[in-house]
MILUMGU-777944 format. One record per residue (C-alpha): y, x, z; residue in three letters; chain. Coordinates in steps of 0.5 Angstrom, whole numbers, plus 500, padded with zeros to 3 digits. Example, Ala and Ser with C-alpha at 12.3 -4.5 7.8 and 13.67 -1.06 7.14 Angstrom:
2
SITE     v     u     w   type   mol
SITE   491   525   516    Ala     A
SITE   498   527   514    Ser     A
END
This chain:
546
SITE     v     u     w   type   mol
SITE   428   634   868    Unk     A
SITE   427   633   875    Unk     A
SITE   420   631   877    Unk     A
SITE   418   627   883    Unk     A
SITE   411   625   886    Unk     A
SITE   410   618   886    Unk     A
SITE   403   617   889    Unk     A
SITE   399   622   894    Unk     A
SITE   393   619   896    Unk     A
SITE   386   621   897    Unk     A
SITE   381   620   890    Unk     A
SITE   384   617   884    Unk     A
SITE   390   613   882    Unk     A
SITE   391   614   875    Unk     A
SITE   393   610   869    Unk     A
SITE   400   608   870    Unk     A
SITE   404   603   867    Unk     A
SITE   412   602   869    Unk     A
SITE   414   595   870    Unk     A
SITE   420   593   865    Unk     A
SITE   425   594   870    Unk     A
SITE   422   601   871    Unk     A
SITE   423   600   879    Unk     A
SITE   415   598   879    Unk     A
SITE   408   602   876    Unk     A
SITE   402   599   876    Unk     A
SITE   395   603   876    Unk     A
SITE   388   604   877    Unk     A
SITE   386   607   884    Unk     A
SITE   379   607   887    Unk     A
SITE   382   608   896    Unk     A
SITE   379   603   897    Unk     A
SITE   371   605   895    Unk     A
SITE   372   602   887    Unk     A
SITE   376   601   881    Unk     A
SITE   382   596   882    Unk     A
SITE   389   594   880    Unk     A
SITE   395   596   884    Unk     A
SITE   402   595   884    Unk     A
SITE   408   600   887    Unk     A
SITE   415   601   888    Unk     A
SITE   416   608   883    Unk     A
SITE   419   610   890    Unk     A
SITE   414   609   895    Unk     A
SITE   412   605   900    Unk     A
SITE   407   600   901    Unk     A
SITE   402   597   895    Unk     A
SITE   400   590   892    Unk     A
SITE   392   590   891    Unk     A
SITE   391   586   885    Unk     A
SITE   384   586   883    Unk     A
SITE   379   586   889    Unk     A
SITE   371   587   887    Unk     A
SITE   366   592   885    Unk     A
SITE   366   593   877    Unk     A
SITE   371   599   875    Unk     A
SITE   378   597   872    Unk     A
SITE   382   600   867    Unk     A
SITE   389   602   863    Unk     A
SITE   394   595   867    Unk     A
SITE   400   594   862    Unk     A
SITE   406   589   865    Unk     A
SITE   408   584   859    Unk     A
SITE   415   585   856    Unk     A
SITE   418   579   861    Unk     A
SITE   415   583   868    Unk     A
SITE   411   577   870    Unk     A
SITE   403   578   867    Unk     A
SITE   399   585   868    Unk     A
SITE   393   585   863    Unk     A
SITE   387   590   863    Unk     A
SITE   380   592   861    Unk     A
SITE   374   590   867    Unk     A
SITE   367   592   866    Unk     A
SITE   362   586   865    Unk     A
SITE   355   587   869    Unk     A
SITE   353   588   860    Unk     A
SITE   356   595   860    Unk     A
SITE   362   592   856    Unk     A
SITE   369   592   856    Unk     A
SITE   373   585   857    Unk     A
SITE   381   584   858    Unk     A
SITE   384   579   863    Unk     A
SITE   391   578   866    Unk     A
SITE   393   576   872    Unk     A
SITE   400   575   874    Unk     A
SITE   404   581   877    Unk     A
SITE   404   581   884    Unk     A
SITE   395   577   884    Unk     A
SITE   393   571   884    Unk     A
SITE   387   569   879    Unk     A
SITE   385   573   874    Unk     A
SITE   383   569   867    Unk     A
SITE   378   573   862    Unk     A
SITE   383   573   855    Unk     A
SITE   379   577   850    Unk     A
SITE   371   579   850    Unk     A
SITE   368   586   848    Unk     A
SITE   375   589   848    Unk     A
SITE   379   595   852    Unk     A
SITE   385   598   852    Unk     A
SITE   390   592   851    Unk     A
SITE   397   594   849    Unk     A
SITE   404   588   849    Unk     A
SITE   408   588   842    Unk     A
SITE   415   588   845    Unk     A
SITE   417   581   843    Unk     A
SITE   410   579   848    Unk     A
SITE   408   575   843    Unk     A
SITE   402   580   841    Unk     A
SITE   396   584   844    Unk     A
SITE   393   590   841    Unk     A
SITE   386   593   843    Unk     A
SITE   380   596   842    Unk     A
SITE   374   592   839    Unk     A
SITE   368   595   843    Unk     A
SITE   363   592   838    Unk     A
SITE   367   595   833    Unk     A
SITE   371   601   836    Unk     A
SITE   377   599   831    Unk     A
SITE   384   597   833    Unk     A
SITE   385   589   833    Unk     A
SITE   391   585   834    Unk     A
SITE   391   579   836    Unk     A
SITE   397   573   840    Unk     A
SITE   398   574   847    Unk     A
SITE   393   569   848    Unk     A
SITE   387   573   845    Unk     A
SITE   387   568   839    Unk     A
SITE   388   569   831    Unk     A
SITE   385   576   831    Unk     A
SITE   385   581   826    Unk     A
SITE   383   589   824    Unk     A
SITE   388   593   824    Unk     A
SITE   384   600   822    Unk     A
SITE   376   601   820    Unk     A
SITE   374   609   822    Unk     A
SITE   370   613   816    Unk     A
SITE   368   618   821    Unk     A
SITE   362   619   825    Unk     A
SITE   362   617   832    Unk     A
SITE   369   615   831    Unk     A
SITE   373   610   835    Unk     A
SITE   380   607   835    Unk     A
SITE   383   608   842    Unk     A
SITE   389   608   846    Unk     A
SITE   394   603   842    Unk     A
SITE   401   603   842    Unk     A
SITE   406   598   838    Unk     A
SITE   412   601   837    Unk     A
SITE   419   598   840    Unk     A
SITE   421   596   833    Unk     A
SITE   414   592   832    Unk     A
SITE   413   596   825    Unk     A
SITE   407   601   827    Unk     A
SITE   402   602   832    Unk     A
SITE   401   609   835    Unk     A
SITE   393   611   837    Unk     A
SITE   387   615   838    Unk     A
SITE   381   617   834    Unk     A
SITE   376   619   837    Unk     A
SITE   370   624   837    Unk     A
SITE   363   624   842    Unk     A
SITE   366   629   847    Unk     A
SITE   373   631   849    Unk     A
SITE   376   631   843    Unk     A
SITE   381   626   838    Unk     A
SITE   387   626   834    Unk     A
SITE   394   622   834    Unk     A
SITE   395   617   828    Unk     A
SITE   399   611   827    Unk     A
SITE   398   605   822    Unk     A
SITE   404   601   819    Unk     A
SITE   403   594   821    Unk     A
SITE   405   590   815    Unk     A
SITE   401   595   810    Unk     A
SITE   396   597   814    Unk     A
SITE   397   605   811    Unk     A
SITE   394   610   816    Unk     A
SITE   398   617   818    Unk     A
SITE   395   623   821    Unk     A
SITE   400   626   826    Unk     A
SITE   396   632   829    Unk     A
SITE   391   636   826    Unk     A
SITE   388   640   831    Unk     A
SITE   381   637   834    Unk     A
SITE   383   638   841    Unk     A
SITE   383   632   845    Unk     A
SITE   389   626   845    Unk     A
SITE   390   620   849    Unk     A
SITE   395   614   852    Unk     A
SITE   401   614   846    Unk     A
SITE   408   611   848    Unk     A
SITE   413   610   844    Unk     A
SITE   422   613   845    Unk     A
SITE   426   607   846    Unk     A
SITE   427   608   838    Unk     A
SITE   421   608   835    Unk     A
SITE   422   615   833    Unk     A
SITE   417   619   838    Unk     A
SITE   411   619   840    Unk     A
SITE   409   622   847    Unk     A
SITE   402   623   848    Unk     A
SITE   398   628   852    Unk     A
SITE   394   633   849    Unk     A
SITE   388   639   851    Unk     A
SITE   391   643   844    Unk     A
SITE   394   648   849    Unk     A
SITE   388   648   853    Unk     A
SITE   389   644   859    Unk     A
SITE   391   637   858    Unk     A
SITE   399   636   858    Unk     A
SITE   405   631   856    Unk     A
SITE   408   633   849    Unk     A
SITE   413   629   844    Unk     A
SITE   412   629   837    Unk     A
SITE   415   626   831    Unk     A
SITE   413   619   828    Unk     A
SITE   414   622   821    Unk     A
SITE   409   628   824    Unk     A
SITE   411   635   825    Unk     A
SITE   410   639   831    Unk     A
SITE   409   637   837    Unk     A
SITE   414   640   843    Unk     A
SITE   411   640   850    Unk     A
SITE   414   638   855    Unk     A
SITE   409   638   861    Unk     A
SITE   406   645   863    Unk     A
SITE   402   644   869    Unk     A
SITE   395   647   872    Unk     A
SITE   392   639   873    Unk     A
SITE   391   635   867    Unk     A
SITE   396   630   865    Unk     A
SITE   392   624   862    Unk     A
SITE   395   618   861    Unk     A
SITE   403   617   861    Unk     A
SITE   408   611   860    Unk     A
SITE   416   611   857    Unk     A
SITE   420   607   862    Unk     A
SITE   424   602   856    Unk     A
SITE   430   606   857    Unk     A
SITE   427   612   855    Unk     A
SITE   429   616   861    Unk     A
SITE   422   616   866    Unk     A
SITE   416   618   864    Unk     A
SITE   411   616   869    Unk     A
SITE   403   621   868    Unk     A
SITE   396   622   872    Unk     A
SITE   395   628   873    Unk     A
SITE   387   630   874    Unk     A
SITE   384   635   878    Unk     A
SITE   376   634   875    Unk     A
SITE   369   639   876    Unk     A
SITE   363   638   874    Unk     A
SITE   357   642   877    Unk     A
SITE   349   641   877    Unk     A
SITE   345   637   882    Unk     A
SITE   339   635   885    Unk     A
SITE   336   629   888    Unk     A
SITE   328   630   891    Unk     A
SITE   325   624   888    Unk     A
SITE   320   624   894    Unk     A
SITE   325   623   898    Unk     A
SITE   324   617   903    Unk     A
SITE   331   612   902    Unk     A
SITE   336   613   906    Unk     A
SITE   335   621   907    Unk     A
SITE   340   626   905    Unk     A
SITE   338   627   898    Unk     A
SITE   343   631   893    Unk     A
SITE   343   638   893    Unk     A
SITE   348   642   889    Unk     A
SITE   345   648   885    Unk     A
SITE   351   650   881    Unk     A
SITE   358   652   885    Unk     A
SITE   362   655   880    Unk     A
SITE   369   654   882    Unk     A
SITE   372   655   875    Unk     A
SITE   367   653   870    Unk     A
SITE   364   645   869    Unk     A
SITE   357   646   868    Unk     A
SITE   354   640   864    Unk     A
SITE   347   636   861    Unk     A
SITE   341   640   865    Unk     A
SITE   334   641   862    Unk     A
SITE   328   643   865    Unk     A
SITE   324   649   861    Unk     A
SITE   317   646   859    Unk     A
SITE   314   651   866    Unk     A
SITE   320   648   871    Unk     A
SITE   322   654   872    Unk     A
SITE   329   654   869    Unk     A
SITE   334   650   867    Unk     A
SITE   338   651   862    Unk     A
SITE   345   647   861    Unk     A
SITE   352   649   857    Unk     A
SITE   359   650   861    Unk     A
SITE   366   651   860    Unk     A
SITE   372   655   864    Unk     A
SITE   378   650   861    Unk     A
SITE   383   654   858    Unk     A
SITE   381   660   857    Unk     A
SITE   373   659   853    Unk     A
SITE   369   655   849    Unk     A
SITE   363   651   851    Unk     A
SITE   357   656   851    Unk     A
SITE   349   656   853    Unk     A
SITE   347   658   860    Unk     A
SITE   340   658   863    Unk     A
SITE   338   659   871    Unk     A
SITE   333   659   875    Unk     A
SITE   331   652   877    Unk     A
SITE   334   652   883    Unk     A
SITE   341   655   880    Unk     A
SITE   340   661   882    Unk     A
SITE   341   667   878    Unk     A
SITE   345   665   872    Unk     A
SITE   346   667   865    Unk     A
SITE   351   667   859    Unk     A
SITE   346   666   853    Unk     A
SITE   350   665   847    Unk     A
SITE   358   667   848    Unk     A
SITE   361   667   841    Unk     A
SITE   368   663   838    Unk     A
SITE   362   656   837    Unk     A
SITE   363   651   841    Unk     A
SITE   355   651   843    Unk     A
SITE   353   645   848    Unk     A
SITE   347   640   849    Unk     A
SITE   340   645   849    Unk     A
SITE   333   643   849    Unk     A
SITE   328   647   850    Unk     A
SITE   322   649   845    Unk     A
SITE   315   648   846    Unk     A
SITE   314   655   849    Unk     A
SITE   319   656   854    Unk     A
SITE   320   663   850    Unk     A
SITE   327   659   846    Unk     A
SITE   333   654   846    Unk     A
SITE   335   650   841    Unk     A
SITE   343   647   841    Unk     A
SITE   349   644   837    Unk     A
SITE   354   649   836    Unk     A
SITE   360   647   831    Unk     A
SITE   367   652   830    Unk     A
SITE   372   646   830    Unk     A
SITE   374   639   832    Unk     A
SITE   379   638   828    Unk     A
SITE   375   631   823    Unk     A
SITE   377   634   817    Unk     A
SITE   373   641   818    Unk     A
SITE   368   637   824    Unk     A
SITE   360   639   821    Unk     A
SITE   355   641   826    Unk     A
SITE   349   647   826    Unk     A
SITE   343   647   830    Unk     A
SITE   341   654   833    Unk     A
SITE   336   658   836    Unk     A
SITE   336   662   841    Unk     A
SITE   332   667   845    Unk     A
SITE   332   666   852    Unk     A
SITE   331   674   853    Unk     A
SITE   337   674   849    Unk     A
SITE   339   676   843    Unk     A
SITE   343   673   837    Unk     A
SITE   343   666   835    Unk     A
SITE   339   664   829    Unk     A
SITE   341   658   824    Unk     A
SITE   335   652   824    Unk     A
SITE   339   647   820    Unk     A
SITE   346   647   817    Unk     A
SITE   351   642   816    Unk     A
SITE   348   636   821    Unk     A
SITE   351   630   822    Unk     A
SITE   351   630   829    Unk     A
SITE   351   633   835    Unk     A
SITE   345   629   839    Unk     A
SITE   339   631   837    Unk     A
SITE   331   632   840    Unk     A
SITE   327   638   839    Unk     A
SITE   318   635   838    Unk     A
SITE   312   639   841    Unk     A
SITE   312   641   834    Unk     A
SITE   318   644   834    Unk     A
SITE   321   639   829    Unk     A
SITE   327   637   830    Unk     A
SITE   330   629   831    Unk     A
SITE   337   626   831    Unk     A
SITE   341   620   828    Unk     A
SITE   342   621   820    Unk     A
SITE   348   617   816    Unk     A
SITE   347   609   816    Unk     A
SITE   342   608   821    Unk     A
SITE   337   613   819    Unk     A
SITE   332   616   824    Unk     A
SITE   331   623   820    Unk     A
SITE   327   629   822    Unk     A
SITE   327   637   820    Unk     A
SITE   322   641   820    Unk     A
SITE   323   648   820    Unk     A
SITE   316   651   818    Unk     A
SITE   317   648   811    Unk     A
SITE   326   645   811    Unk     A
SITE   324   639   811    Unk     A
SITE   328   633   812    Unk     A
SITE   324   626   813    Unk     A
SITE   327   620   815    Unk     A
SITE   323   616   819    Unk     A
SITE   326   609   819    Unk     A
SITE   332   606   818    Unk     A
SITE   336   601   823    Unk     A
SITE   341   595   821    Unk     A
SITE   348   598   821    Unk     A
SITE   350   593   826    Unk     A
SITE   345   597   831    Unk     A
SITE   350   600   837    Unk     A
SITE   345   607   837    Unk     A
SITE   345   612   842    Unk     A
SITE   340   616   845    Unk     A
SITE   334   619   841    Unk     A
SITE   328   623   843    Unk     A
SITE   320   624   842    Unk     A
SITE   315   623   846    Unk     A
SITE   311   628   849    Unk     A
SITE   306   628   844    Unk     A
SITE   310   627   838    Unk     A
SITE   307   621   835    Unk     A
SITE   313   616   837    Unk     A
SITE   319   616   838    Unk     A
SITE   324   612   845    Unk     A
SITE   332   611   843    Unk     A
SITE   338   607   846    Unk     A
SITE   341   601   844    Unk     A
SITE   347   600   846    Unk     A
SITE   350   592   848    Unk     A
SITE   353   590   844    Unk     A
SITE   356   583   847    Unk     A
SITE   355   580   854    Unk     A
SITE   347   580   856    Unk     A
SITE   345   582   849    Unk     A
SITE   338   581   850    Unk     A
SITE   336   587   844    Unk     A
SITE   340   592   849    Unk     A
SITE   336   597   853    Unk     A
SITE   330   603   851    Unk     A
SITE   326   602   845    Unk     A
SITE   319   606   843    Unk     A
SITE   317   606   836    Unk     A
SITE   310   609   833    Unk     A
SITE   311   607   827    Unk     A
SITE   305   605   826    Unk     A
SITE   308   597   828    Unk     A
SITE   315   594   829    Unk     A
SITE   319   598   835    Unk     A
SITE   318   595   842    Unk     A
SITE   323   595   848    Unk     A
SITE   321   598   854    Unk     A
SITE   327   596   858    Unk     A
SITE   332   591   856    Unk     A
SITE   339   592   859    Unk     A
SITE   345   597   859    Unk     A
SITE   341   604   859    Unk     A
SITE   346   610   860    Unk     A
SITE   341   615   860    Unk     A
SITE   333   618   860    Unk     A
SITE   328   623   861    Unk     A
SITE   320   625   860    Unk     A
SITE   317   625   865    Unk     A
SITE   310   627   867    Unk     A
SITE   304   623   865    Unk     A
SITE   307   619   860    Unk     A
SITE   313   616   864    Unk     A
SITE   319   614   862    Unk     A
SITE   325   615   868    Unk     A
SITE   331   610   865    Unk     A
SITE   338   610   869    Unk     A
SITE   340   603   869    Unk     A
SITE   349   602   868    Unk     A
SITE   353   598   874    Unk     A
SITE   359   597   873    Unk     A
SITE   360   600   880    Unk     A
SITE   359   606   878    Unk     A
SITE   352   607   882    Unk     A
SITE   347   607   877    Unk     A
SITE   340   605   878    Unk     A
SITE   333   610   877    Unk     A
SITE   327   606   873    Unk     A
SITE   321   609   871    Unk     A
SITE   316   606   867    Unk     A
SITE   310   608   862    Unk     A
SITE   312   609   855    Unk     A
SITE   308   603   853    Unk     A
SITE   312   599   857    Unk     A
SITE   308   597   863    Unk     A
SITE   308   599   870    Unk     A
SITE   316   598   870    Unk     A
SITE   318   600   877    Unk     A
SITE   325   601   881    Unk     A
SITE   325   608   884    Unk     A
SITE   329   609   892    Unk     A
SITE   334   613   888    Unk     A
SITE   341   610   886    Unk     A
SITE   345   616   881    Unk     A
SITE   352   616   882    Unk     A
SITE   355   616   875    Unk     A
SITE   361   619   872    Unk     A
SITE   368   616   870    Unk     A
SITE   372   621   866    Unk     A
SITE   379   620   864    Unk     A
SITE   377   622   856    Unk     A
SITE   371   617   856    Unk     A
SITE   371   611   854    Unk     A
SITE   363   608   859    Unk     A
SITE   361   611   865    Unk     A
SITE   356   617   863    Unk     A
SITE   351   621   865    Unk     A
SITE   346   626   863    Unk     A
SITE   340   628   867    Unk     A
SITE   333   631   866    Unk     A
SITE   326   630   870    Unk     A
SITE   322   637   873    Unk     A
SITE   316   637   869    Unk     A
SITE   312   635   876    Unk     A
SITE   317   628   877    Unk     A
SITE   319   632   884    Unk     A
SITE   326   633   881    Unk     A
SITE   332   631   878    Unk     A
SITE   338   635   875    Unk     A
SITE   343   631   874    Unk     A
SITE   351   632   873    Unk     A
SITE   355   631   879    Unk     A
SITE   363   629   879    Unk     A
SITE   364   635   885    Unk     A
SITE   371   634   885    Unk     A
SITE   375   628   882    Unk     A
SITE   383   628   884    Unk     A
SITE   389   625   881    Unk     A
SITE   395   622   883    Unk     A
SITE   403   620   879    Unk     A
SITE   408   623   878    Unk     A
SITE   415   622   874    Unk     A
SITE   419   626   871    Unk     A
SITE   426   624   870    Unk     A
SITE   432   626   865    Unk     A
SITE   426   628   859    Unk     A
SITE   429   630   853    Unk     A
END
């Protein structure tokens, strides 16, 4: 195999798709300040800039005849939509709403995606008209991702994905609509491409730790890898010869950031208080004095994700839980004294339940509170009860004085959920819901007492929230430009009020939206939030793959 760089440019050039012909490779580059299409020659050289305004841009794919490039736009909603434009620019028309991840059937006459309203794989004509599903998930927090139709037209190749960085390779007969499971070993998978011959799949996997190039059988069987290199290999295409094969390659770290929320507009705001070159530090939260922080963190390849804590100003920090769990998301108790967090042994789907423990902040062993959860997102209440999302839309509570689990109220089916947390009183409840179409005017943070119907204290695309002091709510509103905007407001809803602070949001190779996760100190002075320290990709090829 002989390996060659195609891009090497500052910030981010991924997402590579080869034109028919295999001399050209479109993809997503942000150099000049956001998202937007690009076309080049697989040798270098200058670039077609084909898409030119702010909102974030993803997976281009070149119909079969080299004339037309579709691709995935993020609407001002927080939604994905398909457009096609002619290859070398021109206008660009939307083809197909509420959709991402557009992939051509050889003949061009078809287009698979994801549905995002539904987070299934559909199909449908070139134009986007007479669509049909064509896989249903009955997993939790699943969606359907990464569509490949193979040369043959016979099956399509594709993702199933859990919350977080992990998924499995699937393929569906397109005739019989029959899924097959092809690997089964709960690391991540992403961006499946099909051999000339519709009998291998390429697609890139974590399961040796970082993310690399492997081959399979589209019968199942063993992966064979074909990449081993330190940076993540993200997103692939197969030239039509089957004798390129172009890839990303990324080099991310995530750490905790500060930003004075007194702080006049314009002034220098964002402080670094985590700097671990080796670790990704995640999901920030302040103990009940704002003394601490606790968070989780993980050294790609070589351990698990584990629970750490330091003081307030990143100083000092601790490894609490180290143990073969994958342990994410803490929350403090009431009392400062201990951390409740989500630690699962295995992402693989079959074996995937999730527990909640207890740990001491002074240290110690981890303790079991409840067994055999649902998900991985929860809240812990003034009362030490815990709150998260049960099977079908229930809103459920355990207490662990009595090992009681009540359900609080159930929400229609159709609601896209997300975030869930009590108040700081225990007595009602905010939660996040997602749009689910364009100015979906039930999108945004909803408050429930359950003494009367739930009421929305901010309508729009949420992307993440946190309490604040005296009964204040601080919303981070999405923008499709990656620059997210800080709301504070009461938890009844009133006073609502832009804050002078814009948060930058996190794009990542293996997440679907852009994302956030902060915290507010108990004071209102301070927020932690996670920042995106270092984001590099660019192309390669390989050539005379085997």
């Amino acid at each position: 195999m002989h390996f060659s760089a195609v891009t090497n440019f500052a910030g981010v050039q991924a997402q590579p798709s080869l034109s028919p012909d295999g001399r050209s490779v479109a993809f997503v580059s942000n150099q000049g300040g956001h998202y937007n299409i690009y076309v080049g020659l697989v040798t270098g050289g200058s670039l077609v800039q084909i898409s030119d305004d702010p909102n974030l841009r993803a997976r281009p794919r070149w119909s079969p005849d080299g004339t037309k490039l579709a691709y995935a736009r993020l609407n001002d909603s927080g939604i994905w939509d398909i457009w096609q434009v002619a290859a070398l620019g021109g206008t660009p028309r939307r083809l197909i709403l509420n959709a991402t991840d557009p992939a051509w059937s050889a003949d061009g006459r078809s287009l698979a995606y994801e549905n995002t309203a539904s987070g299934a794989i559909w199909i449908s004509d070139s134009s986007g008209q007479n669509a049909r599903e064509l896989t249903h998930s009955d997993f939790n927090w699943a969606a359907e991702t990464n569509p490949s139709i193979s040369p043959d037209g016979r099956e399509l190749a594709f993702v199933f994905r859990s919350e977080g960085p992990y998924g499995e390779l699937a393929v569906v007969d397109l005739d019989s609509g029959k899924v097959r499971q092809l690997t089964h070993d709960g690391a991540l998978a992403l961006s499946p491409a099909w051999s000339p011959d519709s009998r291998f799949i390429y697609f890139t996997s974590s399961r040796g730790g970082t993310m690399n190039i492997w081959k399979i059988a589209a019968t199942g069987g063993e992966p064979g890898q074909i990449t081993a290199g330190q940076g993540d290999d993200a997103q692939l295409d197969v030239s039509r010869d089957g004798k390129r094969i172009v890839f990303s390659t990324y080099h991310e770290k995530s750490n905790i950031g500060q930003l004075d929320l007194e702080a006049k507009p314009g002034q220098p705001n964002l402080k670094l208080l985590t700097t671990d070159p080796a670790r990704n530090q995640l999901a920030p939260v302040y103990s009940p004095d704002g003394k601490h922080l606790a968070y989780f963190c993980n050294f790609k390849g070589a351990e698990k994700e584990s629970i750490w804590v330091a003081d307030a100003d990143g100083s000092n920090p601790v490894q609490l839980v180290e143990d073969e769990h994958i342990n994410i998301f803490p929350h403090w108790k009431a009392d400062g004294q201990y951390l409740i967090y989500c630690s699962h042994g295995s992402m693989a789907f079959a074996t995937s339940e999730y527990q909640f423990r207890s740990v001491a902040v002074s240290g110690g062993s981890p303790q079991v509170v409840l067994d055999h959860a649902a998900t991985l997102r929860f809240d812990v209440g003034p009362d030490e009860r815990l709150l998260f999302w049960g099977p079908e839309g229930r809103i459920q509570t355990f207490d662990p004085r009595g090992n009681k689990t009540a359900t609080l109220r159930t929400l229609p089916g159709s609601e896209r959920t997300w975030q869930l947390g009590w108040s700081p009183d225990g007595r009602s409840i905010a939660y996040v819901l997602m749009p689910s179409k364009q100015d979906d005017s039930n999108a945004g943070l909803w408050v429930d007492d359950f003494k009367s119907s739930p009421h929305q204290i901010f309508r729009g695309w949420v992307i993440w929230y946190a309490r604040g002091p005296r009964d204040e709510i601080y919303v981070l509103e999405g923008k499709p430009d990656l620059n997210g905007i800080l709301w504070r407001v009461g938890w009844n809803g009133q006073e609502l009020m832009r804050t002078s602070s814009n948060v930058p949001l996190r794009n990542s190779y293996w997440q679907t939206l852009p994302s956030d996760w902060f915290d507010i100190s108990p004071d209102g002075h301070y927020l932690a939030t996670e920042v995106q320290g270092v984001i590099q990709a660019n192309i390669g090829m390989i050539e005379n793959i085997r």
